[in-house]
N, C-alpha and C positions, 0 to 999 in steps of 0.2 A: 504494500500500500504506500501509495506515497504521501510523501508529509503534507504537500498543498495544495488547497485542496483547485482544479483547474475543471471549472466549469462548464467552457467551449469540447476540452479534451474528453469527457466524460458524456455530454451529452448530444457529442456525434457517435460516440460507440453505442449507446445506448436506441437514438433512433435507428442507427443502419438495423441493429441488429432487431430493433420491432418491423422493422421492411421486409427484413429478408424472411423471419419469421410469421410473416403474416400475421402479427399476437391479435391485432384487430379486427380482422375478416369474420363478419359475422354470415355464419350458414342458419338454414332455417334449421331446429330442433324444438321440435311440438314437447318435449317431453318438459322443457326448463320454463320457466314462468319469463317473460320479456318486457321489457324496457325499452321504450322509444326515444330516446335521448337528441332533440334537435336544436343548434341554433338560428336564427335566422341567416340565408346564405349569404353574402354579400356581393355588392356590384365591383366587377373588375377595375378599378380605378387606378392599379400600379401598383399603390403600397396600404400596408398596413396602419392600422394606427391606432391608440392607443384605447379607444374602445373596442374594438376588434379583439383587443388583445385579453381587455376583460370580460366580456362577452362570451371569448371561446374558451378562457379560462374556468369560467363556471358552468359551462358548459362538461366542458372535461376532466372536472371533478367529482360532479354526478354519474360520468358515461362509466367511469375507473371505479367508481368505491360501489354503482351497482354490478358490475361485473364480479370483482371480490363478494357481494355478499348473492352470487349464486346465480345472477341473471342472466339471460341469454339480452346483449344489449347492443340493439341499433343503435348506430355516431355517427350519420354519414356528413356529406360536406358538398360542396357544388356552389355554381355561380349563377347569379340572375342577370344575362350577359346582352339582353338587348336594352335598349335604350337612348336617349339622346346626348351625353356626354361622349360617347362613341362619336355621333354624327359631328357633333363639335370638334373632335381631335381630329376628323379626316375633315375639315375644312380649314383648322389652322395647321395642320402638320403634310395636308396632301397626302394623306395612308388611308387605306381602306378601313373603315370600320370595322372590318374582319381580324384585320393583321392588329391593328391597336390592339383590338378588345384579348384576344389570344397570347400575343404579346405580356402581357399584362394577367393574364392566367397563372402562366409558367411562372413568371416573378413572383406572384400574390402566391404561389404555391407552395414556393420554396419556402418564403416568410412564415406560412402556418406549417409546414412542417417543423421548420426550426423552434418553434415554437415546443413542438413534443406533444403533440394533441392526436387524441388516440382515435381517428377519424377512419371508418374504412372505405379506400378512395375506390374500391372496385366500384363502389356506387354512385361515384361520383356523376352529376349531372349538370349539363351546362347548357342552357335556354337557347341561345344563339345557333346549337347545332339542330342539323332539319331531321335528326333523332327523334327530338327533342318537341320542336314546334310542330309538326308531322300532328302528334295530337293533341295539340291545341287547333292547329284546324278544323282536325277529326272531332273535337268536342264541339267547335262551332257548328257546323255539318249540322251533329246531333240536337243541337241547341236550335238550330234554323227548322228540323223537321217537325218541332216541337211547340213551335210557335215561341219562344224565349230567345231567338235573336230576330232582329228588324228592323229596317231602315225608315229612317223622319228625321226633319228638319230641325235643327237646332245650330245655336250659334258659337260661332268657334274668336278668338282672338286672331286680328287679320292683319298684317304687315304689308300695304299696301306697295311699298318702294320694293320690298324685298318677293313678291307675289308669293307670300306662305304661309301659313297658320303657324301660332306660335304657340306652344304649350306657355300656364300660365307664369313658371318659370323664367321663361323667357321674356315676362310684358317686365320692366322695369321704371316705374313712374310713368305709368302708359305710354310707355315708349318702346320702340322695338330693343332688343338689346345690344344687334348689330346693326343697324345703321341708324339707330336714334329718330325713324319717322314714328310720326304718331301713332299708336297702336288701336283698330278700327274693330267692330260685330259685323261680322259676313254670318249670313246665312247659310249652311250648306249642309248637303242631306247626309246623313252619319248611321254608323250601324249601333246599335241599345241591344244589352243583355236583358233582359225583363226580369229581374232580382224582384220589383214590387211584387210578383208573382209567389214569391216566398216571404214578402213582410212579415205575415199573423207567426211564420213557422219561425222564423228566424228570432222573431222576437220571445216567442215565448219558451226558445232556446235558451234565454239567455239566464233563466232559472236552473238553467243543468250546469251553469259553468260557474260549479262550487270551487274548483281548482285555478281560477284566476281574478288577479288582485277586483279590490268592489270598482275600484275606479275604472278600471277599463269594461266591467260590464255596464256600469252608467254610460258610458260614453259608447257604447253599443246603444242600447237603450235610446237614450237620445239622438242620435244617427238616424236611427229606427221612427222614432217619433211617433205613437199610435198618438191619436187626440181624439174625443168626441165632441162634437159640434152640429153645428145645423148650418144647413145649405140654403141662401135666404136671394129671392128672385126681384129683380130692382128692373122696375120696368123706365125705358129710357123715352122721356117724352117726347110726341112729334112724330114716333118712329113704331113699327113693329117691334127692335129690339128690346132682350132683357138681357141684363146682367147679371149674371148668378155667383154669389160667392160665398165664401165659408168662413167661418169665425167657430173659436173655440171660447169666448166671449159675448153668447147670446144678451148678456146683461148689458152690455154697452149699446146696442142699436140705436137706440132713440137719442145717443150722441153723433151719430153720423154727421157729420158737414161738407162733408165730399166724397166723391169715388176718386178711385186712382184706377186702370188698367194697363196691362204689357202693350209695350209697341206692337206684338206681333200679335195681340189678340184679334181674331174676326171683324170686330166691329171698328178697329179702330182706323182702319183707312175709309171706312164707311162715314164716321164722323169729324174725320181731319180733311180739309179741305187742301191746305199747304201739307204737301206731299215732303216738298226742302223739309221744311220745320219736321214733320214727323221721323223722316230720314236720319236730321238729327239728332234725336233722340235715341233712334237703335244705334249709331255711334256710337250711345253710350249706354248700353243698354249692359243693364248688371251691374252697375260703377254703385255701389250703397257706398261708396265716401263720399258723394256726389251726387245729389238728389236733385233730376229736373225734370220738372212737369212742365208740360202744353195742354192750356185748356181746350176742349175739345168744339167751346160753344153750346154743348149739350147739357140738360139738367139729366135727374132719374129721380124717381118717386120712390122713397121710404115706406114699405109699407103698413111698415108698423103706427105710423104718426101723418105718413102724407105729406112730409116737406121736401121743398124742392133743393134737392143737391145738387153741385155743379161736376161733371164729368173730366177729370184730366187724364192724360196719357202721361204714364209717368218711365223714368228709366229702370227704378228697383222693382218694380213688378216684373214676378219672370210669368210666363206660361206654363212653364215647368213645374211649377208650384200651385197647387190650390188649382186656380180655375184659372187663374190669369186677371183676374178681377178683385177687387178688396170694397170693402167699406173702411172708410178713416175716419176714426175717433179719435183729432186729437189732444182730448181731454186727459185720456186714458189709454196713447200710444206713442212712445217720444220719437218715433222715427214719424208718425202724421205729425206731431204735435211743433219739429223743426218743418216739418215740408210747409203746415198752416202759416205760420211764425215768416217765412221764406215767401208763402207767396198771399200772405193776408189773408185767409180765409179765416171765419170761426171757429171758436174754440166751444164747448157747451159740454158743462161738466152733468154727468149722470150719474155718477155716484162719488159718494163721501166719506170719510171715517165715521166709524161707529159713535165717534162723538160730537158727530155732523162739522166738524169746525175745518174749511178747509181752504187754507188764504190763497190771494191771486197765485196763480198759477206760473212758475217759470222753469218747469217741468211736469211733465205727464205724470199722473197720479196713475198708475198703473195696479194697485192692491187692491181689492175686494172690499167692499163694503156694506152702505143702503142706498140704495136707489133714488133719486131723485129726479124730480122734472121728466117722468117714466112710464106717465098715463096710470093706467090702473094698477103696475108694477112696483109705483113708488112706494118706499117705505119698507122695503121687502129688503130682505139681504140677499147679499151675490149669490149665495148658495140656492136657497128659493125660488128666486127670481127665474136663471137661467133655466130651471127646470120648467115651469110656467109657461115662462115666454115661447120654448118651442112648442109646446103643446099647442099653445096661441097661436104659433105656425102655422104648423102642420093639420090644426083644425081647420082656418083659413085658405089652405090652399097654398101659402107665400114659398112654401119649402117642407124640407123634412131634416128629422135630424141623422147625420151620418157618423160612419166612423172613417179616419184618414190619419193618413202614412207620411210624414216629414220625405219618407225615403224615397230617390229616384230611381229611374231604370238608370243603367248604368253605361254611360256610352265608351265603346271600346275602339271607334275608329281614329286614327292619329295617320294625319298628311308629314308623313314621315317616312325614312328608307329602312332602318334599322330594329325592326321590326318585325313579327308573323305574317303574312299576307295570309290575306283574311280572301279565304277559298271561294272563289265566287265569281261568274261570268257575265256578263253583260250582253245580254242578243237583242239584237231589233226586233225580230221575228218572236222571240219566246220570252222577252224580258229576263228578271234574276233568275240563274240558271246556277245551282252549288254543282260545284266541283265534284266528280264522281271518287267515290272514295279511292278506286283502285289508282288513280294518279295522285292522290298523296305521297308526299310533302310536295306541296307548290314552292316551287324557292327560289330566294331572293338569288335574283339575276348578278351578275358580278360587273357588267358593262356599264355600269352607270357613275357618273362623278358625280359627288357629292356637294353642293356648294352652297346650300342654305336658301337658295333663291329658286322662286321659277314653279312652289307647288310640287309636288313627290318626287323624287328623283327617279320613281319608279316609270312615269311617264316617257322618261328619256329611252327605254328597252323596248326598242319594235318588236323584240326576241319573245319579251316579258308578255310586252302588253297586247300583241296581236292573237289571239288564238280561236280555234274552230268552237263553234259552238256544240257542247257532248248534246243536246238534243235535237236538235235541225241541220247539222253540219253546217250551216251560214257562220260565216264571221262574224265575233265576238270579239270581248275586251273585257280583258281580267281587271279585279278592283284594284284596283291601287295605293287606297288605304292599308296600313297595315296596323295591328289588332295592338292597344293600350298593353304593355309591359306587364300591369298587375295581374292580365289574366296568367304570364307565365309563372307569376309566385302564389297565384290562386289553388297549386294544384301539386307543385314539385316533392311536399312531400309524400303522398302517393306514388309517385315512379322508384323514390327509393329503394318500397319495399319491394320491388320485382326485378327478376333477371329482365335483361332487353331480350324483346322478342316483339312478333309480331300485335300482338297486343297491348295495350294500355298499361297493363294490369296482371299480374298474376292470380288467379283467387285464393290458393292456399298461403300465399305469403302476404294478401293485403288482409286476408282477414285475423289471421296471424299477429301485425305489428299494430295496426289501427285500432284506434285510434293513436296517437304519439302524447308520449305520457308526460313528457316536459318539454314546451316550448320555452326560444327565451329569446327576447329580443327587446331591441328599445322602445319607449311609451310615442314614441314619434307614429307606429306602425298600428296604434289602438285603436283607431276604425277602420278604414278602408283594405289596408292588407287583410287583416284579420274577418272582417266582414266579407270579402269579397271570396275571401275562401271558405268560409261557413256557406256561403252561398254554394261554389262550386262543389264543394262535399255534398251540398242536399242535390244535386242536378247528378251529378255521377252515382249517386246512390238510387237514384228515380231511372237510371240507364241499368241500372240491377249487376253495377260490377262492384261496388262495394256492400258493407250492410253499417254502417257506422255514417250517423247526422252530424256528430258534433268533430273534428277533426283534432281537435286539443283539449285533452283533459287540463293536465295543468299549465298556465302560463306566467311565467316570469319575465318580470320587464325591470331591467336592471337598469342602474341609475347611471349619470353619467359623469363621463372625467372631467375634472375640476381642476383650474391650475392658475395662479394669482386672479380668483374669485372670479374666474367667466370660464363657460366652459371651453375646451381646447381649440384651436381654429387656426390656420393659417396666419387668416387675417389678422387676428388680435395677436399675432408671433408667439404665443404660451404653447407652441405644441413639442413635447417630448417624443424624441423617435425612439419604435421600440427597436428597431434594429441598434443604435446605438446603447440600448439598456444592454441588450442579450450580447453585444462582443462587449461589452464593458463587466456585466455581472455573470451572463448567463441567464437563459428562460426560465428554470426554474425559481431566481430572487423575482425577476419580472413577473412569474405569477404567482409569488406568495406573496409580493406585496399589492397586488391589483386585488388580492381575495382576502388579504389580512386589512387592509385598508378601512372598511366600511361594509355594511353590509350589502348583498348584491342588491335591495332594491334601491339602496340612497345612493346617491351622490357621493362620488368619491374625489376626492379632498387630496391632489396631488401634494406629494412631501419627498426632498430631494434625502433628508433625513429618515421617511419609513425605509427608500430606499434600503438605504446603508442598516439600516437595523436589520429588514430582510436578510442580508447578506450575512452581516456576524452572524443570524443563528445559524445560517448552515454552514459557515465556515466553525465556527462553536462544533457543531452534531460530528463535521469530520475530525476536528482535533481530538474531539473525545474516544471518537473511536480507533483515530490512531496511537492515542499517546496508552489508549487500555485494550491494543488487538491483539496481545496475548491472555490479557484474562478472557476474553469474551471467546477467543476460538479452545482454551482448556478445555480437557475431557469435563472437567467439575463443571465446568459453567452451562453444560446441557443434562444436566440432573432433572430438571423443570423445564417439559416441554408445553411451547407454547399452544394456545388454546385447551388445556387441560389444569385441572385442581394440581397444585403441591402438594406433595404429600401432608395428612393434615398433622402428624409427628412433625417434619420437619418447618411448618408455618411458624407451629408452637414456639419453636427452638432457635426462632431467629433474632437473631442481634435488633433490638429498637432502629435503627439505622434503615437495615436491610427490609426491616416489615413495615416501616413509612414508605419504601420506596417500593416494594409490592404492590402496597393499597393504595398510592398515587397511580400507578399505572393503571390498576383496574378503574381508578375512578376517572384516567383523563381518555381512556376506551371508552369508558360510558359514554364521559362529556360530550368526545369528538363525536361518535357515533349518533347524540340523543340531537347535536345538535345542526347535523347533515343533514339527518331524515325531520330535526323541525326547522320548515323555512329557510334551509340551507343558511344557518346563521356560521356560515364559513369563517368568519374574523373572531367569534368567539371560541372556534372550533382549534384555528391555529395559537391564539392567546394560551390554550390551553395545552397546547403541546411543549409553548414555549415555558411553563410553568415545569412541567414536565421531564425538561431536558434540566431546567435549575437543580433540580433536587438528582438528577445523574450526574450533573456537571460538579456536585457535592459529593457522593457518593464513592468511600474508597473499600471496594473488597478486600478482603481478607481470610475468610472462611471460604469453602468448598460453597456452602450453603448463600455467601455473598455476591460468589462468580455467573451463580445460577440464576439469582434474582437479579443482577447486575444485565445478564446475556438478554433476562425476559422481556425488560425493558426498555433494554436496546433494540431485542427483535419487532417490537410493539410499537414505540414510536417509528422506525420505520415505516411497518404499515400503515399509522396512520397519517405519516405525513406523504405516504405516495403518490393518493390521489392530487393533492396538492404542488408536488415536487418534484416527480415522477422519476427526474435521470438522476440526481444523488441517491434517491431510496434503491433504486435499483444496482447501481456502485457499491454504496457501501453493504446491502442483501447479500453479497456475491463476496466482497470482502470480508464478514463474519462470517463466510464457510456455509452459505447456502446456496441452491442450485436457482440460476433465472428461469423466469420471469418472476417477479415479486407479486407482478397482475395475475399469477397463476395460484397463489395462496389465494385462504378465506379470509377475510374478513374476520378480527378480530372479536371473540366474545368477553364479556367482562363476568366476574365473580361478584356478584350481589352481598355476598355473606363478608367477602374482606372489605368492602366499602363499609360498610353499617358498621364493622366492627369497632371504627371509631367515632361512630356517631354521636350527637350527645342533644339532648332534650334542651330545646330554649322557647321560654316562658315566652308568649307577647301580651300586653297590659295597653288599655288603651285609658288614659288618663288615672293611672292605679288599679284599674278593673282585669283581671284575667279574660280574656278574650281570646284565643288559640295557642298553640304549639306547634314547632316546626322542629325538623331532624338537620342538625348542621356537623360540618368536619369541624374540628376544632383548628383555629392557623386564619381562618378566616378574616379578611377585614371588616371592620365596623360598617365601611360603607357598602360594604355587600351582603354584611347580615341588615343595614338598614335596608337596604332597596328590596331584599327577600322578604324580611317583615311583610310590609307595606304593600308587595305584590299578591300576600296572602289573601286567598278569596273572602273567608268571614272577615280580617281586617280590614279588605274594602271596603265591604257592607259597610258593615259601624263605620266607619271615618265617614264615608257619602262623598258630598261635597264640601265637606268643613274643613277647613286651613288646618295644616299641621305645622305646629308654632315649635316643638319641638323634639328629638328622641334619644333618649338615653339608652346606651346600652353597658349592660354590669358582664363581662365578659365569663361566659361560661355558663350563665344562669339565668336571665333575663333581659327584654328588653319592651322601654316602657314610651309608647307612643303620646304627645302631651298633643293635644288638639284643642280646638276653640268651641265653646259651647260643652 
């Protein structure tokens, strides 16, 4: 062994030798219980960096320590490789999209191997190959025969100098990003996944996903947006038109002072005479930083009361939404109550606090109240009220009451090269004409430059774009949209579980891993990624190739790196490279301080000092065991084999020294163990190892019976610290005279009976009153027998919500909580 300890040197012998090894290749075995272990994949961007690095790190401390405790366990790894920072580098660098993106594979690869992440790449998948997009087609296909995919009119971001549609990425101060013209609303006809189609399922999905944090199911939820309301018919004077809209606010109507509708609604070039002016407006159609209306000229009759409201065409009314039409109360809405304010109209307030008091107004009173100035409703409360008034409706005839979806269909077309082509022919003769399956994958032509200008670059391929029609033989022309990126990470992890083959899907191997038992990715991805593929699981399960709705049991959304108090970025210069960490420390400090840092879902708090602490303990773990590898490889020091009882004669008979450092070890197996499988609290898991190695770092044998308990310990922190550190634990495994892989042991068990045996009874007293008991080790600090106190359940209770003013503790015996009241 040698003296120093050389982290680069150690942890290339260690990867080759899991390569050659295959240690990670997971095969299908029905017999073991299995483990889905995913992190989110990431976009080929070149390099790593230092979320990446924590991400894959907890990642692969769950893939490792459930493998050790018995699991058959999926790790796989892939890229989500179309998209438009591709299209961007092939117009500044003049490279194909292809060559960048791949380019940039192989490097991104190298970096997470180095890393030591126990991924097995036979599964590896990479979006961009027509492997791969092949059935993303093929589910559109599916999806189109279904009635769930379909082309309509909607409005894209339009860059009129540059003739392109620009994702919204690209608008910058309404401005295009490349050549700074003003950024315009075209109309153009696009293809929609029909997702509303699954709203009622989707949503009341989100009661099954007990295994992801509350926040991201709220924010599913409100994505989702179920609302009950009434649908209330505004007839437009002068004219046969009515206007029919929705409010989840029955209780406001008889506040009405104006309508608002979309530029692109029915009626609205019916009542705008200036076509310019109206024009204008879809310009700016969508701008909600930027409210402008054009009155139409037109009233419409309230029919609740019969006052006459004046009709505008407004920019923040989408069609997309609701009906396309609103009533505005801006009493009791701040977005009417600036548009009013903006273009003088009335304000007329309809309900109040319950304490009727409610001064001039210089924002919308928005809260529930009693109704006033409300015909026969007055005096009634919001609750009441709404119920009433649609009944008044819907007895009338004015409307009825409905239920509605926040959620849209989801549009997947993108006037872009880098991309799925989205399978689908164009005939004069026979109109939309899908692509027959047996010519799948449609692929992206190679003959095209890329230049950001001009509309799809796919237009430029006569090769592409010319083709026979599969049901008239007449000349056709293939779409030239190609299919929104998220559908490719709506679905990827499904291919994992299957060999490539001709199908999708294997069935014994999807039904096998599926659901994926730990997802993990950032809170950036908590609706739409995540929605979009609960979507695609319920469509692929309705095609009866899977049997599983919900596609992630558990989700974790780990927090992000933090470094002079913003998070890390180019722009703000705060970014640490991790390749500089791993030729300076080694991979292994680099993920034990990314995992000891913070817990995985907070915010981690960059420290050039945890750094360096990382480091000494594992330079510490190898001096110890250099400067003691002859006690620990003695015949005596394997008396006491690991994961079995000592003999209970020689427990007895041990040196006070040697049985504290016994029963630390079974206790810091519990700890790490209790505290992996709760919430992965990994920084208190490693704290504890580091406790750990203090009392070996103390520890001098002497007895046969010392070298024994001495090796157990050593063999044990090992294990535990594997999952975490993977290429020292495996170094030094094999330097104490064990056979590799260390991934190939169990999992540690701990001895119940030697932990308790030092346990000791402590009183808690809540202002002098006896009120629970709790079991502690003795050595404990004050502020950690205070903070266990105080966590205690009946101690809750009693305290409540009353100030704790103070707490004593008599070491050994009691401890006396002094509260207020």
């Amino acid at each position: 062994m040698e003296e120093r300890y050389n982290p680069q040197k150690v942890e290339l012998k260690w990867q080759e030798y899991w390569a050659r090894r295959e240690i990670f290749k997971t095969d299908l075995d029905l017999s073991l219980k299995k483990f889905y272990c995913l992190e989110m994949f990431p976009y080929p961007s070149g390099e790593i960096h230092m979320g990446h690095v924590r991400n894959y790190a907890i990642g692969d401390v769950i893939a490792r320590y459930k493998r050790m405790c018995g699991y058959s366990v999926l790790h796989p790894m892939g890229w989500d490789a179309f998209g438009m920072p591709a299209e961007n580098a092939a117009i500044k660098h003049g490279v194909h999209p292809s060559e960048w993106t791949y380019k940039n594979i192989d490097h991104m690869k190298k970096q997470i191997d180095r890393m030591g992440l126990s991924y097995d790449w036979g599964r590896e998948v990479t979006t961009c190959d027509p492997e791969y997009y092949r059935w993303n087609q093929w589910f559109f296909l599916k999806m189109l025969e279904r009635g769930l995919a379909y082309r309509k009119y909607s409005y894209v971001n339009w860059c009129p100098s540059c003739t392109t549609v620009l994702a919204n990425e690209q608008v910058i101060d309404e401005k295009c990003w490349r050549c700074e013209s003003t950024v315009i609303q075209k109309k153009l006809e696009q293809w929609f996944f029909r997702i509303t189609r699954y709203a009622e399922e989707l949503l009341q999905g989100c009661d099954e996903l007990t295994g992801w944090p509350d926040r991201v199911v709220l924010m599913q939820k409100n994505w989702i947006g179920k609302g009950e309301g009434v649908e209330v018919d505004f007839q437009v004077e002068g004219t046969d038109e009515q206007l029919r809209i929705f409010t989840t606010r029955p209780d406001t109507l008889f506040g009405v002072t104006f309508m608002c509708i979309a530029p692109e609604h029915p009626v609205s070039e019916k009542l705008v005479k200036d076509i310019d002016k109206l024009e204008a407006i879809k310009a700016k159609y969508g701008k909600e930083d930027e409210k402008i209306g054009l009155f139409t000229g037109y009233y419409a009759k309230n029919p609740l009361n019969v006052e006459k409201i004046p009709i505008y065409v407004a920019n923040f009314v989408l069609m997309e939404y609701g009906t396309g039409a609103i009533m505005s109360v801006p009493a009791h809405d701040q977005r009417d109550f600036e548009f009013a304010k903006k273009y003088n109209l009335p304000v007329k307030v309809v309900i109040v606090p319950e304490d009727r008091k409610i001064s001039e107004l210089t924002e919308a009173y928005e809260d529930e109240g009693i109704l006033v100035d409300s015909g026969p409703f007055s005096n009634m409360d919001s609750d009441n009220a709404r119920q009433m008034i649609v009944r008044f409706i819907e007895e009338n005839g004015f409307g009825k009451a409905v239920v509605y979806f926040k959620l849209r269909d989801w549009g997947v077309s993108r006037q872009r090269y880098w991309g799925t082509p989205i399978p689908v022919i164009y005939c004069v003769k026979c109109g939309i004409v899908p692509v027959p399956e047996k010519d799948l994958p449609v692929l992206l032509p190679e003959d095209v430059r890329v230049t950001g200008k001009g509309g799809s670059p796919l237009l430029e391929s006569e090769k592409f774009l010319k083709v026979k029609c599969p049901k008239c033989g007449g000349d056709g022309k293939r779409e030239t949209d190609t299919m929104d990126t998220f559908v490719d990470s709506s679905w990827y992890f499904l291919r994992y579980c299957s060999k490539r083959d001709e199908e999708p899907f294997d069935n014994k191997n999807i039904f096998y891993w599926m659901p994926v038992d730990q997802y993990i990715g950032g809170v950036e991805h908590a609706v739409l990624h995540l929605l979009y593929s609960r979507f695609f699981t319920r469509v692929i399960r309705d095609l009866g190739l899977i049997n599983v709705s919900e596609p992630f049991r558990n989700l974790l959304t780990q927090g992000m790196v933090i470094k002079d108090g913003a998070k890390m970025s180019k722009s703000k210069g705060n970014v640490v490279d991790p390749n500089y960490l791993i030729e300076k420390y080694g991979a292994d400090t680099s993920r034990l301080f990314s995992l000891f840092a913070a817990p995985p879902e907070k915010d981690l708090d960059w420290s050039d000092k945890g750094v360096d602490g990382a480091n000494r303990f594992l330079n510490r773990l190898w001096w110890v065991i250099y400067k003691n590898e002859s006690e620990i490889l003695s015949p005596a020091s394997r008396l006491m084999r690991r994961n079995s009882e000592f003999e209970v004669n020689k427990i007895s008979n041990l040196q006070t020294s040697a049985m504290s450092l016994y029963r630390k070890t079974h206790q810091t197996i519990k700890k790490v163990t209790t505290d992996i499988e709760r919430e992965y609290h990994f920084n208190t898991a490693i704290a504890a190892l580091m406790e750990l190695m203090n009392e070996i770092t103390s520890f001098e044998p002497g007895t046969d019976e010392d070298r024994a308990v001495f090796r157990f310990a050593i063999e044990n922190i090992l294990l535990l610290l594997s999952p975490f550190s993977p290429h020292i634990s495996e170094e030094l495994w094999e330097v104490i005279g064990n056979k590799p892989s260390i991934f190939e042991q169990k999992w540690p068990d701990w001895d119940e009976e030697a932990i308790k045996k030092e346990e000791i009874e402590l009183v808690i007293q809540i202002n002098g009153k006896l009120r629970s008991k709790i079991m502690i080790s003795p050595g404990i600090p004050d502020d950690e027998i205070k903070k266990m106190a105080i966590e205690e359940q009946k101690v809750k209770e009693y305290i409540g919500t009353r100030t704790i003013k103070k707490i004593i503790v008599v070491k050994g015996k009691l401890i006396n909580i002094v509260v207020e009241g």
